[in-house]
N, C-alpha and C positions, 0 to 999 in steps of 0.2 A: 514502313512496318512499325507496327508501335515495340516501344522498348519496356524492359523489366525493370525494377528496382527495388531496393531494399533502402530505409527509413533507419535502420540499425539495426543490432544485431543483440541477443545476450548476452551477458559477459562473466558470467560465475562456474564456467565450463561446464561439461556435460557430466561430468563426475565431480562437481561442486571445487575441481581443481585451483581456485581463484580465494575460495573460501580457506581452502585447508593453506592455502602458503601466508595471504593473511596471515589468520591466525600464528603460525608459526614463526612469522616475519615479530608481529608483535609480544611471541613469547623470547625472544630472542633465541630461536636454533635456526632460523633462514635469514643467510646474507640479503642482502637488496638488489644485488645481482641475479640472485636464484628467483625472487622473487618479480622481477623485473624479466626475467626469464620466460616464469609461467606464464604473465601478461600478455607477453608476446607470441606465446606458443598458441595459447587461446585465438587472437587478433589474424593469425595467418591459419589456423585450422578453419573459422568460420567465410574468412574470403575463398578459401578451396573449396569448400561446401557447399558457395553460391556459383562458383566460377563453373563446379561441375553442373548444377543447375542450369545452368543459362542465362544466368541473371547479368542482366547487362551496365546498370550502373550501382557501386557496392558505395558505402560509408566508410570514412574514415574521420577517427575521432571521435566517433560517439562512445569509443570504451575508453570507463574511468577504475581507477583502482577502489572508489568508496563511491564515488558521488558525480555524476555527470554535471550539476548546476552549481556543486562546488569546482568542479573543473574550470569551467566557465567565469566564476567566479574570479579565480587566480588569473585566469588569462588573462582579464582587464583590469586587475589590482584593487579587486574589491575583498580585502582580507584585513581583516579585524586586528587591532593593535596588539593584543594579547594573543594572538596565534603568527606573530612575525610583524603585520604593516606590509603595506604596499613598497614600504621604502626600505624595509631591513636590507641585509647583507647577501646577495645572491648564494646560495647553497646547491650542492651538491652530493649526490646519493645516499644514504644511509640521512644523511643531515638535513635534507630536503624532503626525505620520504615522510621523519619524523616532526616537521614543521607540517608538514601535509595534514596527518594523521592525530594534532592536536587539535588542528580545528575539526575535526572528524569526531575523537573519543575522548578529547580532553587531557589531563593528567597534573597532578598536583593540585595544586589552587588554581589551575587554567579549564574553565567550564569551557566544552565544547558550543558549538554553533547547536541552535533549533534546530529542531529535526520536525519535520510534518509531511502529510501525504499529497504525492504527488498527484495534481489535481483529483478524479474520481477512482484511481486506480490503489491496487494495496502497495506500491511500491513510496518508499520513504524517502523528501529529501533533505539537503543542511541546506535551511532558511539564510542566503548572505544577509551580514550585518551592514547596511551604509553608515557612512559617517556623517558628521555635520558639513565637513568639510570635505567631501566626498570627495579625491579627485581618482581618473584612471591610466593605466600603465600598461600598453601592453606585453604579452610574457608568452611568445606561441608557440614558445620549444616544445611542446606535446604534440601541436597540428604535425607542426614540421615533421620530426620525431617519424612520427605513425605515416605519414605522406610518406617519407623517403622509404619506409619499411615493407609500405604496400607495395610500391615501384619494385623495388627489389628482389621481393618473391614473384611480380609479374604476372600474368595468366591471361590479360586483356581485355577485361572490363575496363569500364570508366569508372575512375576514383572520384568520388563527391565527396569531402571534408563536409563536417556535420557539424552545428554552432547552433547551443540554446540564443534566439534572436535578443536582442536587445529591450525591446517592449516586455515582454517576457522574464527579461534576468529582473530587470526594477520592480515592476508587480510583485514580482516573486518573493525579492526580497521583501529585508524590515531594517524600520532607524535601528539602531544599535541602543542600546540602555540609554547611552547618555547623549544622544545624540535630539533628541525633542523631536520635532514635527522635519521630517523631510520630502523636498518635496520631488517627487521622481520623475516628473515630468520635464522638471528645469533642468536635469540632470540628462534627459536624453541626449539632447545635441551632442554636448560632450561624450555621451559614451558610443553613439554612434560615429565619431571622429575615428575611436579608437577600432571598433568592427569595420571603419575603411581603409583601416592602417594595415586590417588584418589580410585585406581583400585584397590590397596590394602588393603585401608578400604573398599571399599564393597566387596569385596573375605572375609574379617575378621565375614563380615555380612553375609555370604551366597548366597549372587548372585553369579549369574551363565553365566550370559551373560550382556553387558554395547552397548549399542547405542550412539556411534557417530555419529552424524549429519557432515558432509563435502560439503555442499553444493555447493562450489567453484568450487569443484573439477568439475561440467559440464557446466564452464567457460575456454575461453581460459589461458594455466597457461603454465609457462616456463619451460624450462628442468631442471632448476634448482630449482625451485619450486615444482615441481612432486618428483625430487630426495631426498629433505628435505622432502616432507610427509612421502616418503616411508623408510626413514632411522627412521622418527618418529615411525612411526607406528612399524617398527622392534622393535624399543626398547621398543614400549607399551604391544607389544604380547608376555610376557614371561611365561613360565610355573609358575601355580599357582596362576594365574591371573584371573578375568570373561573374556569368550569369548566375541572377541571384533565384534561388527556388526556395519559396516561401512554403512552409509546411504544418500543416493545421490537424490536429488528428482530436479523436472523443466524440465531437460534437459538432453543430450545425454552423455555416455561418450564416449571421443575419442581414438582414438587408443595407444597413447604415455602413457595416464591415466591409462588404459585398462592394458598396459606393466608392470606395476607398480603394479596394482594390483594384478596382475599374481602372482607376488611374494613373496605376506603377508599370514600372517599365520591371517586367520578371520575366526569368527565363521559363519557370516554370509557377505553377500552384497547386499542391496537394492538399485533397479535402479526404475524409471519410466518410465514403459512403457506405458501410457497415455500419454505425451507430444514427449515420443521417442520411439515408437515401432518399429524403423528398427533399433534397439541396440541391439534387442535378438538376434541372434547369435552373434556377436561379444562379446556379455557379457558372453555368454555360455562358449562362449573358451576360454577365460580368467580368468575362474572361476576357483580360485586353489582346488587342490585336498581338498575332503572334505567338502567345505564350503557350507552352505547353499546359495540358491538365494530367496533373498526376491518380490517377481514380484509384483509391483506397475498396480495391473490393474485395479483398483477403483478408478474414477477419483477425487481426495482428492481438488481442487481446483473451480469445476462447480457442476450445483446442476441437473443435467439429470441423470436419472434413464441408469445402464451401461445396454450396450448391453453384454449379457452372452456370444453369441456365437462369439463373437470378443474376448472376455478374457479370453473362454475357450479353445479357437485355439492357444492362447497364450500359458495358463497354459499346455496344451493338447505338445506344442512343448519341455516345459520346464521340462514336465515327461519326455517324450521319452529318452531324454536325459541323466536328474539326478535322475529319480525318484521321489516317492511322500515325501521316508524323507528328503531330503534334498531341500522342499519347502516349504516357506511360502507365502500365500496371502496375500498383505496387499493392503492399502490406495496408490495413487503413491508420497504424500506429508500426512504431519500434517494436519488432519482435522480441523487446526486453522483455515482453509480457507474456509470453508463454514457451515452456518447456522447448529442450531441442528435439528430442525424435520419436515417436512414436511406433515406429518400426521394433524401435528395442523392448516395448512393454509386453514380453511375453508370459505374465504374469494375468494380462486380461486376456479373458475369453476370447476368441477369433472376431466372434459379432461385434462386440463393443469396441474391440480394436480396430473396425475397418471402418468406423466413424469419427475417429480421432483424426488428427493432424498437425502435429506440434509445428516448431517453426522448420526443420528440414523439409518436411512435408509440405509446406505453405511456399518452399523457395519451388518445388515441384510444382505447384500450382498456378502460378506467374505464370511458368513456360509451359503448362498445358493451356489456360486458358490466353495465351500469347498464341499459341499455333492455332485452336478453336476459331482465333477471332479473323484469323486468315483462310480458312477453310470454306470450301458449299457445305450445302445441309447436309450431305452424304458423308464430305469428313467429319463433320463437329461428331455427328451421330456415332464413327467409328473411334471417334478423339475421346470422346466423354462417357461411351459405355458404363466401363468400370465403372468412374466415377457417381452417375448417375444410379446405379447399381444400386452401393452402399447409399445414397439419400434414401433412395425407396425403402430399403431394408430398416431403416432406423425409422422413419415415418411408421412404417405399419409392424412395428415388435410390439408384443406385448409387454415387454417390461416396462416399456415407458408408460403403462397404461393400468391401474388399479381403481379399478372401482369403489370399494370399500373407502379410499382415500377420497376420492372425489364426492363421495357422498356423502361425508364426513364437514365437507368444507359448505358443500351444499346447503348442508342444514344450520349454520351459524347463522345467529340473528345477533341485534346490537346487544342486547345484555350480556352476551356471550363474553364480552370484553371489558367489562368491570371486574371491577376488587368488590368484596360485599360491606367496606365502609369507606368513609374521606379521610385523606390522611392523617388528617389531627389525631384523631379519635385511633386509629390504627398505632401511630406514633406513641401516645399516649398505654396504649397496652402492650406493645414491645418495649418498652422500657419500663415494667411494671413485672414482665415476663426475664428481661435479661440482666436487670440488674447493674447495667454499665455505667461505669463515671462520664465525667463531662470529658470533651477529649477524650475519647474509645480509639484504641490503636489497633489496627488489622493490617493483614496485605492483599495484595490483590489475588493471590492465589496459589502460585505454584512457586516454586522454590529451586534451585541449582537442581540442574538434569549434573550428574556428574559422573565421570566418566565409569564408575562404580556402576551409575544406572544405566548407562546405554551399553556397556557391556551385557550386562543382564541381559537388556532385551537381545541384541545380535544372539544370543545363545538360547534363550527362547525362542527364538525364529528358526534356528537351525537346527532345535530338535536337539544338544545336546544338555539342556533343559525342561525339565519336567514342566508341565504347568503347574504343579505342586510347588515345585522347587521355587519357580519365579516365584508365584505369589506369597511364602513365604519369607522370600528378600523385600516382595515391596513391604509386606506388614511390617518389616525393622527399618525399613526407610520411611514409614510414617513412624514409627515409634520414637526415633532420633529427629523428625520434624517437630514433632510435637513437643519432647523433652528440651529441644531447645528455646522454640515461643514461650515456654511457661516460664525456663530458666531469664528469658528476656524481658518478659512481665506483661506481652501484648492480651491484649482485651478480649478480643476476636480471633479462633485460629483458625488455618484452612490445612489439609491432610498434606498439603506439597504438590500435588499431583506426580506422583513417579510414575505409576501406572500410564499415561500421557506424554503420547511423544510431541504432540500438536493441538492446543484447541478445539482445533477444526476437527481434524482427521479424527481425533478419539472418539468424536460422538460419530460424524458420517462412517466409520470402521463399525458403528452399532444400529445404523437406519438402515433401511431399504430403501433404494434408489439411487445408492454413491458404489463408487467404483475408486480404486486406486492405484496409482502408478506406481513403481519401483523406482525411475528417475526425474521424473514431474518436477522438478527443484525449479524456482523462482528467486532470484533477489528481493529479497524484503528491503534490508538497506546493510553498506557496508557486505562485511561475510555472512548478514544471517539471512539462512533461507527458510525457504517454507513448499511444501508437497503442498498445494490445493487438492481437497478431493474431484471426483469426475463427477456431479450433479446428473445422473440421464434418466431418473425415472420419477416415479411418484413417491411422497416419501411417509415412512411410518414407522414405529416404536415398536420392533416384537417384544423386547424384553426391557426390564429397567438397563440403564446403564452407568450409576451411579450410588446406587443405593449402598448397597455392600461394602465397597470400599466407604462411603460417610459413616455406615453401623461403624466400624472398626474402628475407625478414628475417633468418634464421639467417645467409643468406649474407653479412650485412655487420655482423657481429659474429662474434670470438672466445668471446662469455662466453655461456652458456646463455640462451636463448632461448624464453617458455612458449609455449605451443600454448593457445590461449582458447577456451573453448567454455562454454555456456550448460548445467546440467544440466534433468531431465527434469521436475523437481518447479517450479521456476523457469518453468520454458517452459508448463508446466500452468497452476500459482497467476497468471501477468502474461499468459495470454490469456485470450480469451472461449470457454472449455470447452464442449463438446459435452456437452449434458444427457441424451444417448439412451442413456448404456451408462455404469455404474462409471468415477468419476474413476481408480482405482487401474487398471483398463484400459487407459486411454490413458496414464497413464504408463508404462506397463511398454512401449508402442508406440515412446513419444518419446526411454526409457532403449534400446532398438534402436538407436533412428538414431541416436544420440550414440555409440553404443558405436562402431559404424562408422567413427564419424570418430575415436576414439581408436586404434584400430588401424590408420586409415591415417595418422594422425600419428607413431608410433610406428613406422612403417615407416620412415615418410622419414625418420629420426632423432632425431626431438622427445626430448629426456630432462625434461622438465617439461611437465607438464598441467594446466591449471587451468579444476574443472569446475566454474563456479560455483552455487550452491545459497543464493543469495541470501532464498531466499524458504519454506525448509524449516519453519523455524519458524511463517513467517503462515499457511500452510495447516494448522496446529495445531487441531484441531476446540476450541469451546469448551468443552464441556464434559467432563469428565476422563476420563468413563465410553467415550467416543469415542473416544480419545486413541492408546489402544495401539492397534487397529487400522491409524488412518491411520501412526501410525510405522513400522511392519512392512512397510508396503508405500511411505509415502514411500525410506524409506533402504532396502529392497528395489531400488527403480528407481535410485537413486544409484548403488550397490554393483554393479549389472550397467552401469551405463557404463563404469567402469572395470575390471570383473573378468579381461578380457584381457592388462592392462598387465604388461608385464614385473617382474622385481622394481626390477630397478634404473631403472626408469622412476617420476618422482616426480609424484606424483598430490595438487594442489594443491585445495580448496576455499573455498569465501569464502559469507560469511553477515554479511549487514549488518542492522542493525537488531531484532536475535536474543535478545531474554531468553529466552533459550534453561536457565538453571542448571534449572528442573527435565525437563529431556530430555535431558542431559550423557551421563548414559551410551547413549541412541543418539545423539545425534553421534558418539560414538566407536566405533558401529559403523558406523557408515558406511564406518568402515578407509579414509580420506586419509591420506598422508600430511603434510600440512601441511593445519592448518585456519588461516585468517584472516577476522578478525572487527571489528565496529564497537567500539571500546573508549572514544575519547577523548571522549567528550561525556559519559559516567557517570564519567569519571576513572580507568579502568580497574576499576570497580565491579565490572562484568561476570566478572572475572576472580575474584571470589573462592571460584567455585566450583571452581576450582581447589586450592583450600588443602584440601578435602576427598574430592576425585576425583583419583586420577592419570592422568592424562591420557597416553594411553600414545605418539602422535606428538608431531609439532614444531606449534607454534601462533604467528600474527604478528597479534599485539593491533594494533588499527589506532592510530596514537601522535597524529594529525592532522584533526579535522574535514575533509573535505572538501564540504559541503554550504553552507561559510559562509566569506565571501571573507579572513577572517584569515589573516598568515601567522603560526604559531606559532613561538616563539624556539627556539633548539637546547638551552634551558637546560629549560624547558615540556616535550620532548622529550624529551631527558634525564631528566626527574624521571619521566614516564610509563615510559619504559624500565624504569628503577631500580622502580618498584613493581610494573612486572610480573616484576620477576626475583624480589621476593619471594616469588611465588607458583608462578612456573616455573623452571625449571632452565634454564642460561644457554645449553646446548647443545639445548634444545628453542626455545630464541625468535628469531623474525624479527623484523625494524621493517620497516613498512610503514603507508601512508596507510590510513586507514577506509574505503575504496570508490575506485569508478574516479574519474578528472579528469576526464573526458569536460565539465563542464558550467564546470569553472574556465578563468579567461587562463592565458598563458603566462607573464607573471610573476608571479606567485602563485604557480605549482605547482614554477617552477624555484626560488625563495626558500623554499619549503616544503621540497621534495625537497634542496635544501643543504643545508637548516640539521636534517635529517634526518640524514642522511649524519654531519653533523659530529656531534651524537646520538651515531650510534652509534658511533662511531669512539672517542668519550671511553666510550662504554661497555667497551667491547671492552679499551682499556686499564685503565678500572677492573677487569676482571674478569680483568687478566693476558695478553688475547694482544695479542703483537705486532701493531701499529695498520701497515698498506701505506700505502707512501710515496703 
């Protein structure tokens, strides 16, 4: 009979439990015990939840307290000299949690680890730094730890220990500053010693099978990068070993990959066939003798209830084949990616809700389509009723279905996507219009959510708050925004966003066709989450949703004033996307209703706009071959939100988190004027594709971690300015923080934002203009 399994689990508990002791671990009111506590309390709630499932083989190890690839990290003693060394003084609790937690969030003059997105998904990880001298150690008291934990709560499943794979950790990583060119491949053998070292203490423990994670591998990779995994992976599979289960999830493998794998002795291989269902035969035949296939037909990353009889046409190919032992059902990724239960959102309508399926839902899924695949016609038919039920029901609602929108989209022609000048010329009249020095200082938007403002809203929500009353409070939380930019002396200001609890959600709580959860929580990275909205219809603009609040602000400031909006690709990539129609569909829907609202901003005066595109780059398909398509029509849906704007209306973007140098040249068709970017955590690395692209707008390198509570010196700021001037022209650059404050205090961001200011001020004189009094 085929068996069940789980890839991993999320780990920010279902009531964000993980998050709140965080947090309070690093305010100092939670011992390390308490908070080492909650870790665990989480760790044994989610194996109960599978175990009552039916789920037959569970993970262990995939939960980490910040970072799973920093976990991974530490276990082979790849950790940066300035957060401990591979070779410091072994530590314990409280003292280890905070060596932990510096390569995490930094503190003092110790800059934390890169932080970027984990391949095409919104989840963030810390970039390990190698050395020149790279060597590894390994340190598996975590595996052990969690192994022994599972064991002892019991229940009978098969424990599988879960390991970012070795091809993987190197990729993944980066040289370290001073480290110059290193080269990761020479460094396999060695670190693959150390993942044998690891395979033979758990063999010593009785496992029986170990899950690597390779996720790389359904990235374009060289021939000589294919032939190091596979010489790796030879030396990992020796007798006496746990069977090794290679696990691939996102995207396709390809044929060269596929070769490779042909030839490893594995216990298993999991592909996803959710994102890549034309891969099953070629994965079939590749399949070495023996080996299990893991078939990803549960879609581990959206929250729609699967269709059975697409997965079981799947599974159904995958018997004929191998048979039922030599299958497993699983997730086609780590349930890290979407919410726990669905069950609980009695907040959506009955309809909408019995289309959902978060991951409780999806561990029910396994073991219905586990018993379906064992059944004659007559059971599956009785097995999958319900199920089939809700597909139909969602197929033929009319909410998913507006005409008005679709005929809207119908009628765009190419013109439709221009700006009505070239940027010179455009450029040329916003600075005619705004009046701004060289080095112009803004931020990216919003400002400390503080606990002042999220009270508010809980009381807004519960009705012991007027609508009157609230919006009252936010207008003195823009008025205290505002009074302190000016007190600061920044260029460009933005209202704070208080009104905004999320990006995303503020604008999808104002379209038609989004839906929202009450506990939908996601790990973004570390303790911060994020509610994705529920994407399931067609989408449209009834009212403005921004205008009003920008009147009010403009109104109590003389100096320009942006207008904040979400773009279309952003609002796509950070919700849970309707799987019934071409993603490039709905965005050309969501690039509509943004457009709307720049034209009525733009009405009421607005002369700066900032559409951010946050996420332009992570929706980058993995493999190359895919690539141009989705650009043509991501930056297609950019380019018609703004195509209305006047010329002398300054049309701002921002992309955080962006190795973006090889798509440089569409970023610059995107045609922003100002683009602004994550800079400071690479040293302004980012930028050196600038030295060989001319970048035809103005661009404001972000000079300032803001993900990590440091404040950085004005000297630190300074130095960042100065190297990005070597690469840009002094009348093309802004300074400005790497991302919104929304998540920093208030003294942090006003010690930041000074010693910013004072930056650039000493810039501005280095570079000849008169510094304002």
């Amino acid at each position: 009979m085929a068996r069940t399994a789980v890839l991993g689990f999320p780990r920010i508990g279902p009531d964000r439990e993980l998050k709140h002791a965080l947090e309070a671990y690093w305010r100092g009111e939670l011992p390390a015990d308490e908070l080492q506590q909650t870790a665990r309390s989480l760790r044994v709630g989610h194996h109960a939840r599978a175990r009552a499932a039916g789920v037959d083989v569970l993970p262990v190890g995939d939960f980490a307290l910040y970072d799973h690839v920093l976990d991974v990290a530490e276990l082979v003693g790849i950790v940066a000299p300035r957060h401990g060394g591979p070779d410091a003084r072994p530590a314990t609790g409280s003292d280890a949690l905070d060596r932990h937690f510096l390569a995490c969030r930094g503190g003092g003059d110790v800059t934390p680890l890169e932080m970027t997105k984990w391949l095409d998904t919104n989840y963030h990880y810390l970039v390990p730094e190698l050395q020149a001298d790279q060597r590894f150690r390994l340190a598996p008291q975590k595996w052990l730890a969690q192994l022994a934990e599972a064991r002892e709560v019991g229940g009978g499943a098969q424990l599988r220990p879960v390991v970012l794979g070795p091809l993987s950790l190197l990729l993944l990583a980066k040289p370290a500053a001073d480290a110059g060119e290193v080269d990761r491949l020479a460094l396999l053998p060695a670190l693959a010693e150390v993942y044998g070292e690891l395979l033979d203490l758990l063999a010593a423990e009785g496992v029986e099978e170990v899950q690597l994670d390779e996720p790389v591998l359904v990235q374009d990779r060289t021939a000589a990068e294919l032939d190091a995994f596979a010489a790796a992976y030879g030396a990992l599979a020796t007798p006496g070993r746990p069977g090794i289960a290679l696990a691939t999830s996102f995207e396709r493998l390809d044929a060269p990959t596929l070769q490779r794998i042909s030839t490893l002795t594995l216990h298993e291989l999991h592909v996803d066939l959710v994102r890549a269902p034309g891969q099953l035969d070629a994965v079939l035949d590749a399949l070495p003798a023996g080996t299990r296939l893991s078939a990803g037909v549960v879609d581990g990353r959206n929250v729609w209830v699967a269709d059975p009889d697409r997965a079981l046409d799947q599974l159904d190919r995958i018997v004929a084949r191998i048979g039922t032992d030599r299958l497993t059902i699983a997730p086609s990724c780590s349930l890290l990616h979407v919410p726990y239960r669905a069950a609980r959102e009695t907040g959506l309508d009955d309809e909408l809700r019995s289309w959902l399926a978060f991951g409780e839902e999806k561990l029910d899924e396994l073991a219905l389509l586990a018993r379906a695949l064992e059944a004659d016609a007559d059971g599956r038919d009785e097995l999958l009723a319900d199920q089939r039920a809700r597909i139909r029901s969602r197929a033929a609602s009319p909410r998913t279905n507006d005409q008005g929108v679709r005929g809207r989209v119908a009628a765009l022609r190419p013109e439709h996507y221009d700006r009505p000048a070239p940027v010179a010329e455009r450029l040329a009249a916003q600075r005619a219009r705004l009046g701004l020095p060289l080095l112009p200082t803004t931020t990216i938007g919003s400002f400390p959510q503080t606990g002042d403002i999220r009270a508010a809203r809980r009381k807004r929500r519960s009705g012991e708050w007027s609508q009157e009353r609230y919006e009252a409070f936010l207008r003195g939380q823009i008025d205290e925004v505002v009074r302190r930019q000016e007190e600061l002396g920044l260029d460009v200001l933005v209202h704070g966003e208080p009104e905004r609890n999320d990006m995303v959600e503020h604008f999808g709580e104002q379209l038609e066709g989004f839906a929202f959860s009450g506990w939908g929580w996601l790990q973004s990275y570390g303790s911060r989450c994020v509610k994705p909205p529920i994407l399931f219809g067609d989408v449209s603009r009834p009212r403005p949703m921004t205008v009003d609040w920008w009147r009010y602000a403009q109104s109590r400031t003389d100096k320009p004033m942006k207008g904040m909006l979400t773009g279309p690709i952003t609002i796509l990539q950070w919700s849970f996307v309707r799987d019934d129609q071409p993603r490039s569909e709905t965005a050309t829907q969501i690039a509509l209703a943004i457009q709307d609202e720049v034209v009525d901003l733009e009405a009421a005066g607005c002369a700066v706009i900032q559409i951010d595109e946050a996420a332009l780059r992570e929706g980058l398909p993995l493999r190359g071959e895919d690539q141009d398509a989705y650009v043509r029509w991501a930056v297609d849906a950019f380019r018609l939100t703004a195509a209305p704007a006047r010329p002398d209306t300054q049309i701002h973007t921002h992309m955080c988190y962006s190795e973006f140098n090889e798509m440089i040249e569409q970023i610059a068709r995107l045609d922003a004027d100002v683009l602004s970017i994550e800079a400071s955590r690479s040293g302004m690395d980012l930028l050196e594709v600038f030295e060989r692209f001319d970048y035809p707008a103005e661009i404001g390198p972000g000079v300032y971690d803001i993900h990590a509570p440091r404040v950085p010196s004005v000297e630190e700021i300074e130095g960042l300015l100065r190297d990005a001037q070597r690469r840009l022209r002094p009348e093309q650059l802004w300074a400005n923080p790497d991302c919104g404050l929304k998540t920093r205090g208030w003294e942090e961001t006003t010690a930041a934002l000074r010693n910013l200011v004072e930056a650039t001020r000493r810039r501005r004189a280095a570079i000849g203009e008169p510094v304002p009094a």
